[in-house]
OpenMM code with the backbone's topology and positions (N, CA, C; nanometers):
from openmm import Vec3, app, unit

residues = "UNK UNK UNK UNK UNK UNK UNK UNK UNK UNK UNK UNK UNK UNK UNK UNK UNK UNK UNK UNK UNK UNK UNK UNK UNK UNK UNK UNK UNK UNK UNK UNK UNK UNK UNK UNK UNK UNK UNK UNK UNK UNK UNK UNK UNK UNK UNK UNK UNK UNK UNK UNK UNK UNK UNK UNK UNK UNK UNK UNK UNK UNK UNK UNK UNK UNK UNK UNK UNK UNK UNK UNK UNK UNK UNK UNK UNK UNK UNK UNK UNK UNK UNK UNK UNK UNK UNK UNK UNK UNK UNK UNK UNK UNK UNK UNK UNK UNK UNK UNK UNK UNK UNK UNK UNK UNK UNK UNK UNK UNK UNK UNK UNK UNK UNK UNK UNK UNK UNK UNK UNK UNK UNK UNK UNK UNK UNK UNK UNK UNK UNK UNK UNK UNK UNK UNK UNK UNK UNK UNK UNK UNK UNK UNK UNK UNK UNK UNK UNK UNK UNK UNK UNK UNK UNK UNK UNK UNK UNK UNK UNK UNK UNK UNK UNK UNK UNK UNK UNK UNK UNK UNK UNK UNK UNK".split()
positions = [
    Vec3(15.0648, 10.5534, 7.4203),
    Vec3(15.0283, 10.4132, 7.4372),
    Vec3(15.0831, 10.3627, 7.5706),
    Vec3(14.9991, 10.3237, 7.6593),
    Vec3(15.0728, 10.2420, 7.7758),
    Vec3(15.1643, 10.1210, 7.7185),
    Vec3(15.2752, 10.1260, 7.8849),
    Vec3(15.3756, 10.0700, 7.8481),
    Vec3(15.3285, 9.8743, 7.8900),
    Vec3(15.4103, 9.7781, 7.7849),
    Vec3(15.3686, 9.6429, 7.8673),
    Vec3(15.3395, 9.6553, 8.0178),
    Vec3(15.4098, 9.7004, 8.0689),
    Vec3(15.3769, 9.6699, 8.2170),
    Vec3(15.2351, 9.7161, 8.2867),
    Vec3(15.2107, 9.8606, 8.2356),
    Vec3(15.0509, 9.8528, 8.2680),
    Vec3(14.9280, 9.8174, 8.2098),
    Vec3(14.9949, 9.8020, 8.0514),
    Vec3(14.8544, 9.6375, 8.0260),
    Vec3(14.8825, 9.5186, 8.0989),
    Vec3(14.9811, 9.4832, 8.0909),
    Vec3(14.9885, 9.3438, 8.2192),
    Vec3(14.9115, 9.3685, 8.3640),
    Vec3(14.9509, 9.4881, 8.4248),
    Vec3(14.8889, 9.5287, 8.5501),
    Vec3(14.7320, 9.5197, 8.5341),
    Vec3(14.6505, 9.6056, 8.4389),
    Vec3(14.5077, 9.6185, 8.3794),
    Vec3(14.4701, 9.4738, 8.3622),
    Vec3(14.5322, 9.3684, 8.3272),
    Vec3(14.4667, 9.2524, 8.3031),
    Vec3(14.4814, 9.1588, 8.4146),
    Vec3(14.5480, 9.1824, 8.5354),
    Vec3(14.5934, 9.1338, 8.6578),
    Vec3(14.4780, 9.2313, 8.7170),
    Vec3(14.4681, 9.3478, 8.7143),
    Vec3(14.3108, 9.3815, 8.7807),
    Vec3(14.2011, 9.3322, 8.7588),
    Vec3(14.1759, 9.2857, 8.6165),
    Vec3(14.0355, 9.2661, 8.5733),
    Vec3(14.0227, 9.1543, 8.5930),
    Vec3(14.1343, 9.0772, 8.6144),
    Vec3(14.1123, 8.9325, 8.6670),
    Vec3(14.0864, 8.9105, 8.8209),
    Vec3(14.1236, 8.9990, 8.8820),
    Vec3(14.1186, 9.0124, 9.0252),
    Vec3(14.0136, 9.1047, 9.0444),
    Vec3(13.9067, 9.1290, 8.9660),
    Vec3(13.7949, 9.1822, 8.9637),
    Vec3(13.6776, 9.0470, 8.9390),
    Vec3(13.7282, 9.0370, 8.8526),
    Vec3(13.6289, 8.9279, 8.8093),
    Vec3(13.6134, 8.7687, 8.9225),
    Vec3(13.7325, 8.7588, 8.9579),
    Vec3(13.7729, 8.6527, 9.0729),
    Vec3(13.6925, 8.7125, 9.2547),
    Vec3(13.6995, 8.8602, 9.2142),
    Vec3(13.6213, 8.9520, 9.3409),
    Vec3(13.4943, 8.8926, 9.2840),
    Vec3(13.4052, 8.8739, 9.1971),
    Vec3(13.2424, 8.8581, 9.1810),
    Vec3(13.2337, 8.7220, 9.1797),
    Vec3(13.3063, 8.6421, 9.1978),
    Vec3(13.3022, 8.4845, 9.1758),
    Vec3(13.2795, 8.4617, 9.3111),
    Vec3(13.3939, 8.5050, 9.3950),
    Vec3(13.4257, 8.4648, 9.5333),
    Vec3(13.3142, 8.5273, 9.6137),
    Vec3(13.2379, 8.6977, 9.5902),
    Vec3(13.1569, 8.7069, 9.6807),
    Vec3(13.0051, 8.6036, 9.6414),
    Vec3(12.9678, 8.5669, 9.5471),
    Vec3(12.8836, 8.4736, 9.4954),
    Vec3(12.8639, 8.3691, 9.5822),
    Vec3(12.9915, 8.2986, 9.5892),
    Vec3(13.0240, 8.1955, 9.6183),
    Vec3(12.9971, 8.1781, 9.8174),
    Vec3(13.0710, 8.3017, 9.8153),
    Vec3(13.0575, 8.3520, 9.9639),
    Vec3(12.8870, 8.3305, 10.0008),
    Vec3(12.8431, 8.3942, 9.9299),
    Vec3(12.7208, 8.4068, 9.9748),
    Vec3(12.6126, 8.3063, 9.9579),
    Vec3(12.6392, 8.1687, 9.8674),
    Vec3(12.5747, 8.0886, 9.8987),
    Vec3(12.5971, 8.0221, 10.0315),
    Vec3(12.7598, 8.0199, 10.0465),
    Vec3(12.7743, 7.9482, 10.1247),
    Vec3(12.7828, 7.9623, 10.2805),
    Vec3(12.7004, 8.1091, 10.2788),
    Vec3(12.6633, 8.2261, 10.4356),
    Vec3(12.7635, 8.1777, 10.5209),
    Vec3(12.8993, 8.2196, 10.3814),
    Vec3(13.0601, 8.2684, 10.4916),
    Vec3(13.0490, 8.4437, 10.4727),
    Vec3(12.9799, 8.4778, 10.5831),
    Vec3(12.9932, 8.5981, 10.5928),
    Vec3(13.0992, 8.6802, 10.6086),
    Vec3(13.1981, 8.5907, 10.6688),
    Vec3(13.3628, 8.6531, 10.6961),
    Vec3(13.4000, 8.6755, 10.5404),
    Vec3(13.3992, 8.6234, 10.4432),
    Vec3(13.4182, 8.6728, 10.3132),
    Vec3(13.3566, 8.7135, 10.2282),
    Vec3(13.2229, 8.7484, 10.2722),
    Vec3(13.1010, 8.8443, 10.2424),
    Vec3(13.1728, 8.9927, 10.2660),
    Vec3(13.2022, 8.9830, 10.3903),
    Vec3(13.2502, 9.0960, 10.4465),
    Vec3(13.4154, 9.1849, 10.3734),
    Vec3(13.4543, 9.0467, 10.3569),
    Vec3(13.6220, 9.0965, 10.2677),
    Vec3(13.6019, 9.1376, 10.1182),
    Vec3(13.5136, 9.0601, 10.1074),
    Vec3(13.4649, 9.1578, 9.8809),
    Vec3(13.4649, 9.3194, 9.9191),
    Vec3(13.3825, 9.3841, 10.0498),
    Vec3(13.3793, 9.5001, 10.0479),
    Vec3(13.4203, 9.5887, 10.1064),
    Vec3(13.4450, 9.7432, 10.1077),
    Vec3(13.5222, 9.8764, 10.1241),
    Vec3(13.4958, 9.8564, 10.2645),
    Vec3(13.5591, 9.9127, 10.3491),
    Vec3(13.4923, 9.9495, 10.5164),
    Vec3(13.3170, 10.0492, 10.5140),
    Vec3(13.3534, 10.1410, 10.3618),
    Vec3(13.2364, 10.2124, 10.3596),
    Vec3(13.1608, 10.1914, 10.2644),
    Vec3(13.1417, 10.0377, 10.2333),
    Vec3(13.0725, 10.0256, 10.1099),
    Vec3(12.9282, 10.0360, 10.1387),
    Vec3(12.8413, 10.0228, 10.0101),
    Vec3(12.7034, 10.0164, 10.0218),
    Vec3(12.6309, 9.9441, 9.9214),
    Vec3(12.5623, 9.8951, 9.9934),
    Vec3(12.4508, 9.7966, 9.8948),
    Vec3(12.2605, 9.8703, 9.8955),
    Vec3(12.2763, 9.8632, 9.7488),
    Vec3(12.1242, 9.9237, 9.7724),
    Vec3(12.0519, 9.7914, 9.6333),
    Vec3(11.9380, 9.7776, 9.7173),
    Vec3(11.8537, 9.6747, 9.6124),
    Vec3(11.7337, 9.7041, 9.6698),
    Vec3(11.6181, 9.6877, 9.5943),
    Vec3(11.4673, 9.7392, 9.5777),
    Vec3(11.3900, 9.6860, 9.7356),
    Vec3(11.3752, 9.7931, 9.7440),
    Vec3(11.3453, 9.7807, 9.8981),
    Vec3(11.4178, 9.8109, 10.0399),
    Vec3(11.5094, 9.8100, 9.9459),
    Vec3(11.6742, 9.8648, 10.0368),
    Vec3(11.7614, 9.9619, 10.0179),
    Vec3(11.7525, 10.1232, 10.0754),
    Vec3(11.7907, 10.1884, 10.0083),
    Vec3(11.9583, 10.1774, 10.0460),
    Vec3(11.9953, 10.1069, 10.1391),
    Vec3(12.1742, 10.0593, 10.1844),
    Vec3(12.2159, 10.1468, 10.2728),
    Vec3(12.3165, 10.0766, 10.3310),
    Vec3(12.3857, 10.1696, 10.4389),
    Vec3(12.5381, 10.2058, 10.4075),
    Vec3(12.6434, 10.2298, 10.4984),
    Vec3(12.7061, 10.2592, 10.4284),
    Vec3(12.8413, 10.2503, 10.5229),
    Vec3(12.8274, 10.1530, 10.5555),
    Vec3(12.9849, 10.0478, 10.6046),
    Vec3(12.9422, 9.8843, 10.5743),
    Vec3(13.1084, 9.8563, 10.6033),
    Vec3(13.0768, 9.6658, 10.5498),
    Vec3(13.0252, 9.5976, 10.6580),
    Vec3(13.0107, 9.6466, 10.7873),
    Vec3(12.9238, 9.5619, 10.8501),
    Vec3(12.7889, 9.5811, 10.8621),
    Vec3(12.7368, 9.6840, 10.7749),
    Vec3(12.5775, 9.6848, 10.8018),
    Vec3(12.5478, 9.6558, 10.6562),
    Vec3(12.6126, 9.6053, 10.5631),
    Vec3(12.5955, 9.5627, 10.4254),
    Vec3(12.5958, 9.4017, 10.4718),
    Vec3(12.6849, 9.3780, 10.5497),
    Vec3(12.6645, 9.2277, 10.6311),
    Vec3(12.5893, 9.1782, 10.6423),
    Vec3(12.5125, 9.2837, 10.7623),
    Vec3(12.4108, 9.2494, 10.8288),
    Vec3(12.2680, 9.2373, 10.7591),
    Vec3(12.2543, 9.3383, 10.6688),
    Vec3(12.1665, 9.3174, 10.6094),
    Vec3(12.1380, 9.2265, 10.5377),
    Vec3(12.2441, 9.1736, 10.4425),
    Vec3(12.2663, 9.0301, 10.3940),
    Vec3(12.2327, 8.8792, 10.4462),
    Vec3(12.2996, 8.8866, 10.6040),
    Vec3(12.2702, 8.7835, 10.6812),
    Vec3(12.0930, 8.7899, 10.6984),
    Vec3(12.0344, 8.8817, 10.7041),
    Vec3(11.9278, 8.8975, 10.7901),
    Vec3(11.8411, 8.8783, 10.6488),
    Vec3(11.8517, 8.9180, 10.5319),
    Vec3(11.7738, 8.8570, 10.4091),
    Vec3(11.7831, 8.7467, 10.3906),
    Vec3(11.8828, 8.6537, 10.3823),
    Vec3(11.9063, 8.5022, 10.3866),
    Vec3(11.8619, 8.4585, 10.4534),
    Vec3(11.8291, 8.5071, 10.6067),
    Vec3(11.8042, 8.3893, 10.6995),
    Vec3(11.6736, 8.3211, 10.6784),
    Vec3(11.5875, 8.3573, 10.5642),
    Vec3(11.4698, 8.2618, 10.5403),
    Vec3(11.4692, 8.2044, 10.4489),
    Vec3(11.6061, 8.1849, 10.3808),
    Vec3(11.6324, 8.1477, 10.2463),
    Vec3(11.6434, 8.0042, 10.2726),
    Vec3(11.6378, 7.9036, 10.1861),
    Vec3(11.6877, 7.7703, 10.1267),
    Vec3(11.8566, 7.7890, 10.0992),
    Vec3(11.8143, 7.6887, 10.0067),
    Vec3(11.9820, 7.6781, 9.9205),
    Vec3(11.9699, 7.7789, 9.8043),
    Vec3(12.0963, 7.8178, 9.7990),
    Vec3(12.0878, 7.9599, 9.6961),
    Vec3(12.2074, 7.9322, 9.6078),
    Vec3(12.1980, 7.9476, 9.4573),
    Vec3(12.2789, 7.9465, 9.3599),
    Vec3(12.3046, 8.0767, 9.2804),
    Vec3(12.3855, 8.1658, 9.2889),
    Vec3(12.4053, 8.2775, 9.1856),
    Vec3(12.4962, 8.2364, 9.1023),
    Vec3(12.4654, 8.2417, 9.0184),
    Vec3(12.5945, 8.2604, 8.9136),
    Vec3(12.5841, 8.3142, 8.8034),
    Vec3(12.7122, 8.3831, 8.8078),
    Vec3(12.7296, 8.5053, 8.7371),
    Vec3(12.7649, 8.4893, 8.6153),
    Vec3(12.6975, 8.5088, 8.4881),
    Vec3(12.7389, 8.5162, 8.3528),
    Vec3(12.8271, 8.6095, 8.2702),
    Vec3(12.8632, 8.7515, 8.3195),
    Vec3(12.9434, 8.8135, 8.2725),
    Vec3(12.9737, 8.9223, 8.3557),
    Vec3(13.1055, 8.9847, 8.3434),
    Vec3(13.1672, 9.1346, 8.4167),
    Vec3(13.1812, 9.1929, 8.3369),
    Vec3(13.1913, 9.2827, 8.2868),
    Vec3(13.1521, 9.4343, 8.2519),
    Vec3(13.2529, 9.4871, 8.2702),
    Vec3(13.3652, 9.5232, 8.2905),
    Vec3(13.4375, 9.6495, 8.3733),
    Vec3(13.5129, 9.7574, 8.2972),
    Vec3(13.4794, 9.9017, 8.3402),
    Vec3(13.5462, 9.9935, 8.2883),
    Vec3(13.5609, 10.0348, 8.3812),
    Vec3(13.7434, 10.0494, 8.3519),
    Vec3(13.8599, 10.1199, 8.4721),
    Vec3(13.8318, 10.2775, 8.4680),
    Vec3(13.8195, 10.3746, 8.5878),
    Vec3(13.8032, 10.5007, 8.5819),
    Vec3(13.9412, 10.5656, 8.6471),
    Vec3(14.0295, 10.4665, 8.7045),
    Vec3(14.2194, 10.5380, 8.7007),
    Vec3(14.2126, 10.3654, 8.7671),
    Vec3(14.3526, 10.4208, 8.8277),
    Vec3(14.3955, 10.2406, 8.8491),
    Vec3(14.3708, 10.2041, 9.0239),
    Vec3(14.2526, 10.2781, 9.0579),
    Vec3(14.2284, 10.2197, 9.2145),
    Vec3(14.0925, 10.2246, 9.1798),
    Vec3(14.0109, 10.2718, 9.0911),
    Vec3(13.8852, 10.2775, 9.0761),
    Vec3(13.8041, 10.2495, 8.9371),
    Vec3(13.7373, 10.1117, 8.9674),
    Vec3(13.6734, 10.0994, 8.8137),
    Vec3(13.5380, 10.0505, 8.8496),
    Vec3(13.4309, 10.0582, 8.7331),
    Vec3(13.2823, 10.0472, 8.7603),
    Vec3(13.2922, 9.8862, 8.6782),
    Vec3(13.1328, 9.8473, 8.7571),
    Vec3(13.1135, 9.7323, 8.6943),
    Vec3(12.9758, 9.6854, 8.6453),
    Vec3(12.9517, 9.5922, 8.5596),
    Vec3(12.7955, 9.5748, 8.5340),
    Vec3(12.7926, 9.3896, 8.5339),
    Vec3(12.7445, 9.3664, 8.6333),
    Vec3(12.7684, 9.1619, 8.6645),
    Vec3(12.5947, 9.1523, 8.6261),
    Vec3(12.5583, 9.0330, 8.5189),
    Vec3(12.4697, 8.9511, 8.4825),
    Vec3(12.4846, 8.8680, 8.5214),
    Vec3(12.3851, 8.8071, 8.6283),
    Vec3(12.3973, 8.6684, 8.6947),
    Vec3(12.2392, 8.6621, 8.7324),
    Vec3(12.2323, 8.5166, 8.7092),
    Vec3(12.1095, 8.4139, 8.7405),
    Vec3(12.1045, 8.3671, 8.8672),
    Vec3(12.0149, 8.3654, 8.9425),
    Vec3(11.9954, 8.3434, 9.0531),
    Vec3(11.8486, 8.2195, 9.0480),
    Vec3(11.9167, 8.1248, 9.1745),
    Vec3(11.8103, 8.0257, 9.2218),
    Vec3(11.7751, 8.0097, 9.3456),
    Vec3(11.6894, 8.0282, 9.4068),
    Vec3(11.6676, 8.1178, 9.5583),
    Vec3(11.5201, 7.9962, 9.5646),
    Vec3(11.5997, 7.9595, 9.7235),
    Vec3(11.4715, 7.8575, 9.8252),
    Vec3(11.4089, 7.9670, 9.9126),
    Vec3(11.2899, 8.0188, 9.8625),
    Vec3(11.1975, 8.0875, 9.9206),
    Vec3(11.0960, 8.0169, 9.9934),
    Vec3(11.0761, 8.0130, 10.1422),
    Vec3(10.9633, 7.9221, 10.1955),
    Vec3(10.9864, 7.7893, 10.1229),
    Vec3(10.8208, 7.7311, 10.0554),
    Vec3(10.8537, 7.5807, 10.0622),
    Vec3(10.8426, 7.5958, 9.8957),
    Vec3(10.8968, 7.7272, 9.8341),
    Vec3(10.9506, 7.7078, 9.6598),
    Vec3(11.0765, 7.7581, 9.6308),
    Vec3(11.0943, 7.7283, 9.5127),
    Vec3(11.2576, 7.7666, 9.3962),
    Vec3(11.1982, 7.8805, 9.3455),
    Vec3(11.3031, 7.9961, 9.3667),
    Vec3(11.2618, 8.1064, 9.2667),
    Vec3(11.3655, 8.1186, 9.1992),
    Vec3(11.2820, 8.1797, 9.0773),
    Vec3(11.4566, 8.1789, 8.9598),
    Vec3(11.4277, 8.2982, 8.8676),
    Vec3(11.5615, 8.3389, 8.9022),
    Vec3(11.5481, 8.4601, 8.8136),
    Vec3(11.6928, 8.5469, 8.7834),
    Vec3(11.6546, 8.6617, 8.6930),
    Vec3(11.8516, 8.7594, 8.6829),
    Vec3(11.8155, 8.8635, 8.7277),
    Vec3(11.9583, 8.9185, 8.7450),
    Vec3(11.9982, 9.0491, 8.8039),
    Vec3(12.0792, 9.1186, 8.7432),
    Vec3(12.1106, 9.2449, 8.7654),
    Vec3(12.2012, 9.2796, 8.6777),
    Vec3(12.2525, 9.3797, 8.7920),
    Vec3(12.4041, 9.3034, 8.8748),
    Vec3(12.4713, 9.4520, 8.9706),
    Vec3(12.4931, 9.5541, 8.9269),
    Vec3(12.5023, 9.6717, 8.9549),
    Vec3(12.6034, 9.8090, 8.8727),
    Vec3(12.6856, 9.8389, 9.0292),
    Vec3(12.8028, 9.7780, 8.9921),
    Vec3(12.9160, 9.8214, 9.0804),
    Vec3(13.0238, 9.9241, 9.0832),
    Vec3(13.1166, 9.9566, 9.1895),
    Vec3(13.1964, 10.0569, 9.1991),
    Vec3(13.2957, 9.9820, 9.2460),
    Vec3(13.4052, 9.9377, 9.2016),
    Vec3(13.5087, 9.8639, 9.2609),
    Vec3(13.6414, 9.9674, 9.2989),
    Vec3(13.6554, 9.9701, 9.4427),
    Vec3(13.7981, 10.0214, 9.4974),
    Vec3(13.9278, 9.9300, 9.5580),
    Vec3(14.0322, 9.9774, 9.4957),
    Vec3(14.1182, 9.8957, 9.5631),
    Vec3(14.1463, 9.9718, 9.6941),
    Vec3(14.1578, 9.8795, 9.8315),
    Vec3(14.1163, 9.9229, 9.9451),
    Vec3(14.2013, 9.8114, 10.0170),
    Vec3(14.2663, 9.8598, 10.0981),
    Vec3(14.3580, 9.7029, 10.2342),
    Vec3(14.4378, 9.6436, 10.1061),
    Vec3(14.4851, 9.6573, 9.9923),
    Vec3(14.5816, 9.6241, 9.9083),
    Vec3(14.5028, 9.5718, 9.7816),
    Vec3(14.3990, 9.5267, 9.7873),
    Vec3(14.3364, 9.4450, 9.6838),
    Vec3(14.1994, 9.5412, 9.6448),
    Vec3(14.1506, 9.4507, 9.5138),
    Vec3(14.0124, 9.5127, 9.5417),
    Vec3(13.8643, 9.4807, 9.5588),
    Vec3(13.7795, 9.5942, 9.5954),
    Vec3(13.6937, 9.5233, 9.6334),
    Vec3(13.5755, 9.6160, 9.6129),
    Vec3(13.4806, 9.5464, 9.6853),
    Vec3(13.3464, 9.6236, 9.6487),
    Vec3(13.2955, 9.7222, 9.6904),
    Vec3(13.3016, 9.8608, 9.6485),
    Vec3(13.2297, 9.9640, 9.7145),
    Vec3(13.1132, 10.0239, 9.7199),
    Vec3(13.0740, 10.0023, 9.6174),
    Vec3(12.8977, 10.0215, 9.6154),
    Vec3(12.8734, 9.8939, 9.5177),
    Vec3(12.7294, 9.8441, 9.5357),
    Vec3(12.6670, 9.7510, 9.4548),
    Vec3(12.5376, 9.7604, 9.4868),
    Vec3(12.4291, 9.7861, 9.3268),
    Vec3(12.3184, 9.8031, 9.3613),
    Vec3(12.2853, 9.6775, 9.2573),
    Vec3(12.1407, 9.6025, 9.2965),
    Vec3(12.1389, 9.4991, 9.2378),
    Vec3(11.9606, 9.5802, 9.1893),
    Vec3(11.9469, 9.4792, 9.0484),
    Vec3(11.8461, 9.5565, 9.0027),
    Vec3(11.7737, 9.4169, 8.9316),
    Vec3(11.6588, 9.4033, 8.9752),
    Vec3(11.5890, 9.2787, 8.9083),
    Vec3(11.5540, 9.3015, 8.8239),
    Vec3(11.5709, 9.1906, 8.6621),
    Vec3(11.4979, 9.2011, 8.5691),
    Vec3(11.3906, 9.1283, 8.5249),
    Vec3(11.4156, 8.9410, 8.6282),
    Vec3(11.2664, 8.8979, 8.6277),
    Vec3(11.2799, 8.8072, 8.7589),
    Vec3(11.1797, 8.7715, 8.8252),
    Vec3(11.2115, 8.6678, 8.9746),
    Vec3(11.0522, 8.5957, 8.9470),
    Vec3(11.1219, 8.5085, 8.9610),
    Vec3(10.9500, 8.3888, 8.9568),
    Vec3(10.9927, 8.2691, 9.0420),
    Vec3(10.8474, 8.2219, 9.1174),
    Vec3(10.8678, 8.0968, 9.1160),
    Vec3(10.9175, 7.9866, 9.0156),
    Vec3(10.9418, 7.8994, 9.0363),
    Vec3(10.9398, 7.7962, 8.8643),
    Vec3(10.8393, 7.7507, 8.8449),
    Vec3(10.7031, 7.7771, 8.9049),
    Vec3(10.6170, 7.7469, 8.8222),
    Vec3(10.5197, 7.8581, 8.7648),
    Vec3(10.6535, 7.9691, 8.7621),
    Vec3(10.5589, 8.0978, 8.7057),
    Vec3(10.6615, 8.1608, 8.5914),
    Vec3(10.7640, 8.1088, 8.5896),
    Vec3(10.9002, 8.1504, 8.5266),
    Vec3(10.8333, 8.1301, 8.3514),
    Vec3(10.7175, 8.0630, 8.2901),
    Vec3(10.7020, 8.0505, 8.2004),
    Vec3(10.6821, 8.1790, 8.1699),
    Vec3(10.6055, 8.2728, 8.2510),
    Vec3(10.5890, 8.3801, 8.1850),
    Vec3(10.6649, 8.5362, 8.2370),
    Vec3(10.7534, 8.4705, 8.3268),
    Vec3(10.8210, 8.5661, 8.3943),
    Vec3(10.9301, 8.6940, 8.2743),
    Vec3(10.9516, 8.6633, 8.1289),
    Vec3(10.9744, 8.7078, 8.0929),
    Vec3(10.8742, 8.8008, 7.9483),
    Vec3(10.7570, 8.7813, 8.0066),
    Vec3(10.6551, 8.8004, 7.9089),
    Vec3(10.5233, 8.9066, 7.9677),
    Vec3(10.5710, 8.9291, 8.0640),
    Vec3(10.4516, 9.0110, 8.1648),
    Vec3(10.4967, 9.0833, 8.1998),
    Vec3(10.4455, 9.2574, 8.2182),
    Vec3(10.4396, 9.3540, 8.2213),
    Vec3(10.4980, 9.3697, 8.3687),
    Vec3(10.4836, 9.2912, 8.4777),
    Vec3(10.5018, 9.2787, 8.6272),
    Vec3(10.5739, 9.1396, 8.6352),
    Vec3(10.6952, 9.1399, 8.6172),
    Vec3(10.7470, 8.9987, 8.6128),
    Vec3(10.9093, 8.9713, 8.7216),
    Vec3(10.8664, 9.0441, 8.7928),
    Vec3(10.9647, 9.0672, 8.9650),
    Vec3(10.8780, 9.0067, 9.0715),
    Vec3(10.8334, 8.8793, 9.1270),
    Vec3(10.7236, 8.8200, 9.1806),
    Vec3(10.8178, 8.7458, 9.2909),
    Vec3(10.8365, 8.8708, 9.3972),
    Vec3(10.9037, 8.8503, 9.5237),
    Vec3(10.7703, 8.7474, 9.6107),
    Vec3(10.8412, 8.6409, 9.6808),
    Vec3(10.7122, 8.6068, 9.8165),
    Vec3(10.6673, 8.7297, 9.8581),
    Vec3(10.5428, 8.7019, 9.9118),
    Vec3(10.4679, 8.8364, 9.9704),
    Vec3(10.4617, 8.9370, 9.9796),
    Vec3(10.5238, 8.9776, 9.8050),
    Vec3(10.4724, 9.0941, 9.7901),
    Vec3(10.4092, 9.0588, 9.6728),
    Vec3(10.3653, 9.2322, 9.6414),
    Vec3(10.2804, 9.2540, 9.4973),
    Vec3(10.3732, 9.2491, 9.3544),
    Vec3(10.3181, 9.1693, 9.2702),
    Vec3(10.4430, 9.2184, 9.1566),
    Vec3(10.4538, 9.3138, 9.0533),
    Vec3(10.5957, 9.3188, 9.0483),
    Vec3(10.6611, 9.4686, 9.0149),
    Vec3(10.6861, 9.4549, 8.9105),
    Vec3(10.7408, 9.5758, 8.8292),
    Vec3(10.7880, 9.5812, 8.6648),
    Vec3(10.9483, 9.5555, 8.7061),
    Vec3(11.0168, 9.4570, 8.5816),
    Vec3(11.1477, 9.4796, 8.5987),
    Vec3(11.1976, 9.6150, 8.5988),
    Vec3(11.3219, 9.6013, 8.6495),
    Vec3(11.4150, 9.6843, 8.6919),
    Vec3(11.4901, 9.7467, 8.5687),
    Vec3(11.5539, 9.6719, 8.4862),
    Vec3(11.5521, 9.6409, 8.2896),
    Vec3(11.4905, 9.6549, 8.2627),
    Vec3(11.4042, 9.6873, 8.2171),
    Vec3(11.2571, 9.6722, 8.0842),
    Vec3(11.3765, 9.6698, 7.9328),
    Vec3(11.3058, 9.5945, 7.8592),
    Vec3(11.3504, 9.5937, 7.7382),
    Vec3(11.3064, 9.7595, 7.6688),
    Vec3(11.3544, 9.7947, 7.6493),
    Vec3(11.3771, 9.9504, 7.5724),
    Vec3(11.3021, 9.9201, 7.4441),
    Vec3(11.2176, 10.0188, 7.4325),
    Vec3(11.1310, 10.0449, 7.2994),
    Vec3(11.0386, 9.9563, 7.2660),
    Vec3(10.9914, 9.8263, 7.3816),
    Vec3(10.9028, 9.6833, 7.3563),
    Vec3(10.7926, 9.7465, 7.4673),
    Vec3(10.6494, 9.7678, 7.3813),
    Vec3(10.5690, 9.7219, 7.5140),
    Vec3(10.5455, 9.6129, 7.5743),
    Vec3(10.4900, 9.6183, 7.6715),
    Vec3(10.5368, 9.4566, 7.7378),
    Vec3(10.3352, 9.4065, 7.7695),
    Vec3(10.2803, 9.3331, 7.7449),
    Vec3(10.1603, 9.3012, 7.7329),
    Vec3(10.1173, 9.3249, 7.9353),
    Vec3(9.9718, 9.3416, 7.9379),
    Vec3(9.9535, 9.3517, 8.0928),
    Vec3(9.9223, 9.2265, 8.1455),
    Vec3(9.9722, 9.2463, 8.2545),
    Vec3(9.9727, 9.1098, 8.3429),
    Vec3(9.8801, 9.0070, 8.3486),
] * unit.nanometer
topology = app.Topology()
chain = topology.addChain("A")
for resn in residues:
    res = topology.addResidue(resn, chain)
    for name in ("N", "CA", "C"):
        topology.addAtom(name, app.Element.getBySymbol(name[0]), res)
């Protein structure tokens, strides 16, 4: 049985994990990229659909900055962390968060679900890989059925896609 001191330590991580997905959130509405940049590893990587990621924190930056820059006002927020520790510098994560995204002249709204790799790295920890995986994105005036259609990932200008999630064992009616 671990001793008090490293359940105290384990719950001082997971809080300083969970305070890591708040703050880069937060970061990122508020395109402070300087603390965009501190959530993650020197060699972290971000991969999301369309993006297969690179693999330092300044081209996870950059890429970030350069997706936003046609954005509106942006709200993520995150509904739950996930985390299982794999030793005590390295634990995985699974973040559910809702997103509200100014696309051109609409609101898109929709969730995600990260699957992260958290390293403690420069003393603290932080983000080393994060792949973000859509499970529905709509305008709001399409969100009625954004969870009911077979193609319900409805990026601006593109074609729409099947979530990233599919509900397991449900067919999903065609578009």
């Amino acid at each position: 049985m671990a001793t008090l001191e490293e359940r105290v330590r384990r719950l001082e991580d997971r809080a300083e994990l969970q305070d890591l997905v708040a703050a880069y959130f937060r970061a990122v509405d508020d395109d402070d990229y300087d603390a965009v940049g501190d959530s993650f590893t020197e060699d972290a990587e971000f991969v999301a659909s369309g993006f297969d990621g690179d693999r330092t924190r300044d081209a996870v930056v950059a890429f970030l900055r350069a997706a936003r820059a046609g954005m509106g006002q942006t709200v993520h927020t995150p509904n739950y962390v996930q985390i299982e520790f794999l030793s005590d510098c390295e634990a995985t994560g699974l973040v559910g968060a809702h997103l509200e995204l100014g696309l051109g002249e609409q609101t898109y709204f929709g969730a995600v679900r990260y699957i992260d790799l958290y390293r403690r790295a420069e003393g603290r920890w932080r983000i080393a890989r994060r792949e973000m995986k859509a499970i529905h994105m709509a305008p709001w005036s399409q969100v009625e059925t954004s969870l009911t259609s077979a193609f319900n990932v409805r990026w601006p200008g593109a074609q729409p896609l099947p979530s990233d999630c599919p509900r397991k064992g449900r067919a999903m009616p065609d578009a």
